[in-house]
N, C-alpha and C positions, 0 to 999 in steps of 0.2 A: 223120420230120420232116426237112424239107430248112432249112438254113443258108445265109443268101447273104450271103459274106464281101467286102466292097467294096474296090477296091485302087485305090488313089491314088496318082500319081508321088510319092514317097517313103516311105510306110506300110512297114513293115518285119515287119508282125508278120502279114499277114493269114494268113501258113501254118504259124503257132505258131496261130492259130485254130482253122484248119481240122484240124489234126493233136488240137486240143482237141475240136471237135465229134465227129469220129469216133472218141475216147479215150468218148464219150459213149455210142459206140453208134446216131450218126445222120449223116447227109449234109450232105455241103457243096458248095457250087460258091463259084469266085471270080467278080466281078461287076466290068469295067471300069469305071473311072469317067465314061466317056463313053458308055456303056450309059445307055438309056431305058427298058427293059423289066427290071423283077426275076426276070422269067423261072419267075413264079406260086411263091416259096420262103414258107416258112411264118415265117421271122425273119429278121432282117436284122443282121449285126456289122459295126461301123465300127472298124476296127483300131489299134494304135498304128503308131507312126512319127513320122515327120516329114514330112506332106503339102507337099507344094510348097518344103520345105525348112525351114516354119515362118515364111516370110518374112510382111511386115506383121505379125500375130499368130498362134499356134499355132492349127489349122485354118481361119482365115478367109476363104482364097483355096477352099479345098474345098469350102464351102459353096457355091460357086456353078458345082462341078461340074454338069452333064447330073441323072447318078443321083439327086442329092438331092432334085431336085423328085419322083421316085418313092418315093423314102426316107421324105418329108415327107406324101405321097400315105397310104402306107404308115402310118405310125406315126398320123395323123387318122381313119383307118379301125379303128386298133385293132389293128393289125399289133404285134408283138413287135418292139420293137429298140434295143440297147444298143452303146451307143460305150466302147472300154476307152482310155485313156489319150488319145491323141490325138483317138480319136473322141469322148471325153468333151465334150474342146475344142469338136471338128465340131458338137455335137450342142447348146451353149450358142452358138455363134457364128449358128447356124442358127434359134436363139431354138424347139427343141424342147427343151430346158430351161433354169431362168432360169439368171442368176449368169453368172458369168464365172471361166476359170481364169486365173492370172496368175503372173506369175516368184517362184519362192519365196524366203522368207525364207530372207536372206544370202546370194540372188540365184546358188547355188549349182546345180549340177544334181547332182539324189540319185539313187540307184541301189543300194539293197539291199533284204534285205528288211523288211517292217514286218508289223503287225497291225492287223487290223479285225474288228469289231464287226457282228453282223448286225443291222440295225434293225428290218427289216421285210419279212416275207417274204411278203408280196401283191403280189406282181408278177411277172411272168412268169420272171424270173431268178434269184427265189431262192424259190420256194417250196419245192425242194428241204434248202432248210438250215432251221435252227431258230432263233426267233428268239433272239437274245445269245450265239448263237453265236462263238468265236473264231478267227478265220481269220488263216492265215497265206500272203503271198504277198510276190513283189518286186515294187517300184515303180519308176520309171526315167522322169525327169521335169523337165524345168528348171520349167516353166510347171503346177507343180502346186498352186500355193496356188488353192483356192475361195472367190471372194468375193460377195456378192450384200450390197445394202444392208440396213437392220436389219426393214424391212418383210417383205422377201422372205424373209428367215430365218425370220422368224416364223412367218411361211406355211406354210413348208417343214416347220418341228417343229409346227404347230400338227395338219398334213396327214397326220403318220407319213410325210411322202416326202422322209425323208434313211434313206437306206437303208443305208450302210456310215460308219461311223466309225473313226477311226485312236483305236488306242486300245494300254495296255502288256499286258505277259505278263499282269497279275492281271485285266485288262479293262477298266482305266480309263484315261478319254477326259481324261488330263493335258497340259499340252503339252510335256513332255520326249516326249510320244509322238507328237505331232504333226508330222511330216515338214518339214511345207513352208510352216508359219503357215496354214494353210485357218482358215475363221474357225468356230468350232464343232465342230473336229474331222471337220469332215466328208472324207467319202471317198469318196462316191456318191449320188449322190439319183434318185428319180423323176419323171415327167410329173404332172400331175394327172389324169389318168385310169389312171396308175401303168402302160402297157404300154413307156413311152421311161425305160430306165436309163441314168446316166452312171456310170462308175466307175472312178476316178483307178491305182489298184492293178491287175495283170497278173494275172487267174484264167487268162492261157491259157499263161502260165511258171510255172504251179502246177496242171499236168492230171494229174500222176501222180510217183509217190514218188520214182523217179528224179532231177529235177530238183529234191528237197527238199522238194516240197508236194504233195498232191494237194485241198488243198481249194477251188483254184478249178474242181474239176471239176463240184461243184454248180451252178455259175450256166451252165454247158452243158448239164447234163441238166434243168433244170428246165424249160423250154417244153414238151420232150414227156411229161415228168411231167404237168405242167398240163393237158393236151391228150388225155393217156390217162386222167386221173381218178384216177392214183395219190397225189395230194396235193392238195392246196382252190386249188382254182379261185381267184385274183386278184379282186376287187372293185374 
């Protein structure tokens, strides 16, 4: 399975990506962002960083990159594709999922690591892990609180498409465990046809034990799990 890793004047992470994909055991290529063609890849990763510098709001100006209308193309068709921190941003700014990310409580930028919760593992990104799984990864993020109003939550939990939640060592979604104020603890969610993942926390500085963690290597291998029939098909 081929990876198209998208890079943006300021994204800093697409080659902590790519070095994730192939920790996977699969291919990557990077994709300019003024690029119109995905160049026929089986998923798409929207990187962290700081696109355009962050300027207006965290991804806003990238959304109206060239690639994205391919992206949007892409992810309407049923294409596989998650945005990790920034791209989470891109990927709500772009209204391929609801809510909005915004500056966190105490208006701080955090940067260690946390834990999350697996919610839901029908979706291309995490069929590889187990649902209530505990996962450990760093985050790194001024603009990580998740908000959407009290409708759109609803939706969200009524849908099984809040997919990671920030939660403590014993597994519980308290708010001493909450990073950044997100409202519900949340720390990732999905599309509703669950193939577009956002996810506020770093799986691609957590591919391998070296760096501390290897358990963001799950949400790498999972497409071609999905795709070889090694684990249940997404719904």
């Amino acid at each position: 399975m081929t990876f198209g890793v998208v890079v943006f004047p300021g994204t800093n992470c697409e080659r902590d990506c790519r070095r994730a994909v192939e920790a996977a055991g699969e291919e990557a290529v990077l994709l300019w962002h003024r690029e119109r063609d995905l160049r026929g890849v089986d998923a798409v990763i929207l990187p962290g960083g700081f696109s355009y510098g962050d300027y207006l709001r965290a991804g806003a100006i990238a959304r109206f990159s060239p690639i994205m209308r391919q992206v949007a193309d892409f992810a309407e068709s049923g294409g596989p594709v998650v945005g990790i921190c920034n791209g989470f941003q891109m990927l709500c700014e772009a209204h391929l999922l609801p809510g909005a990310l915004v500056r966190n409580r105490g208006l701080r930028f955090r940067s260690h690591d946390c834990r999350i919760r697996v919610e839901a593992v029908d979706t291309p990104f995490t069929a590889a892990y187990r649902e209530g799984q505990l996962l450990r990864m760093p985050l790194s993020h001024g603009e990580g609180q998740y908000f959407a109003d009290e409708e759109t939550v609803r939706r969200l939990e009524a849908g099984d498409r809040v997919v990671f939640r920030y939660v403590d060592a014993e597994g519980r979604a308290t708010d001493e465990a909450n990073p950044n104020g997100s409202v519900a603890n949340i720390a990732g969610i999905c599309s509703e046809a669950r193939n577009v993942v956002g996810i506020m926390p770093h799986p691609d500085r957590a591919f391998d034990e070296l760096l501390g963690s290897d358990d963001g290597l799950g949400l790498f291998a999972s497409p071609a799990a999905v795709a070889d029939g090694a684990v249940g098909t997404p719904t």
